[in-house]
C-alpha positions in Angstrom: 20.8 -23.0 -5.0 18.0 -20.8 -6.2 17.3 -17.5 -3.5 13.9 -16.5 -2.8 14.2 -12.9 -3.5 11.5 -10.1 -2.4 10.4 -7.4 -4.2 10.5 -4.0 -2.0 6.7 -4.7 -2.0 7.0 -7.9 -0.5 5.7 -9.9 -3.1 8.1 -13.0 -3.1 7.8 -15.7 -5.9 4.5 -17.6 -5.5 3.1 -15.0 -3.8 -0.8 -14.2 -5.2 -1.8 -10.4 -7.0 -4.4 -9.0 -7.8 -4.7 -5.5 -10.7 -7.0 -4.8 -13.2 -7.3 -6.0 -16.5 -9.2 -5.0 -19.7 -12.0 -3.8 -16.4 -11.6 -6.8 -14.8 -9.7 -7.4 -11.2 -7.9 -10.8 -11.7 -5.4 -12.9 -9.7 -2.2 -14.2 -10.9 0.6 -16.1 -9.0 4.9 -14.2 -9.3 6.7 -16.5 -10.8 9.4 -14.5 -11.2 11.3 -10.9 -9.8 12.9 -9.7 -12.5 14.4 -6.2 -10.7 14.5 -2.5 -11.0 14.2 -3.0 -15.1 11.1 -0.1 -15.3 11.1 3.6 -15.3 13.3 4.9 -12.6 13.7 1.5 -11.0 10.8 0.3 -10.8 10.1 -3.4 -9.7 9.0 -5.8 -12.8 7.1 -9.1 -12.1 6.4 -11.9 -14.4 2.8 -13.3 -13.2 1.1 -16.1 -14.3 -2.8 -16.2 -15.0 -5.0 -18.9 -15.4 -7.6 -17.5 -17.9 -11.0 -18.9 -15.4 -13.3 -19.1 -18.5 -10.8 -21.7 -20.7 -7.4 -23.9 -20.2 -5.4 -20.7 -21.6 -2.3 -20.0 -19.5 -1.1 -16.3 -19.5 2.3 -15.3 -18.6 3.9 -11.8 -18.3 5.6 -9.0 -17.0 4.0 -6.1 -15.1 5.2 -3.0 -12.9 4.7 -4.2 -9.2 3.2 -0.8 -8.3 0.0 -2.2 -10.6 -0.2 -5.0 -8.3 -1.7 -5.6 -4.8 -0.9 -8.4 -2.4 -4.1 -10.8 -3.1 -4.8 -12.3 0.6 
């Protein structure tokens, strides 16, 4: 049985983020917390985004201090 783990952000698997991107503020869903694997520690998400202007699916990692909870 699979935990739901929380970052020390909060932001739990399915949870929705928001960062910047190429000048753009986007929202992608966690589909994963993969731990303190960054600099000193820091948090890594994997995030999905659904590319609005085409079908493209984008998945990847990303510190969670460049993410904010998207309410």
């Amino acid at each position: 049985m699979a935990l739901r783990r929380e970052s020390k952000k909060g932001l739990a698997v399915g949870a929705r983020v928001q960062f910047d991107l190429g000048g753009r503020n986007v929202v992608a869903t966690v589909i994963e917390d993969r731990g303190p694997l960054g600099i000193d520690g820091v948090q890594i998400l994997r995030v999905r985004l659904q590319v609005a202007e085409t079908d493209e699916v984008l998945e990847f990692e990303i510190p969670a201090t460049d993410v904010s909870s998207a309410a």
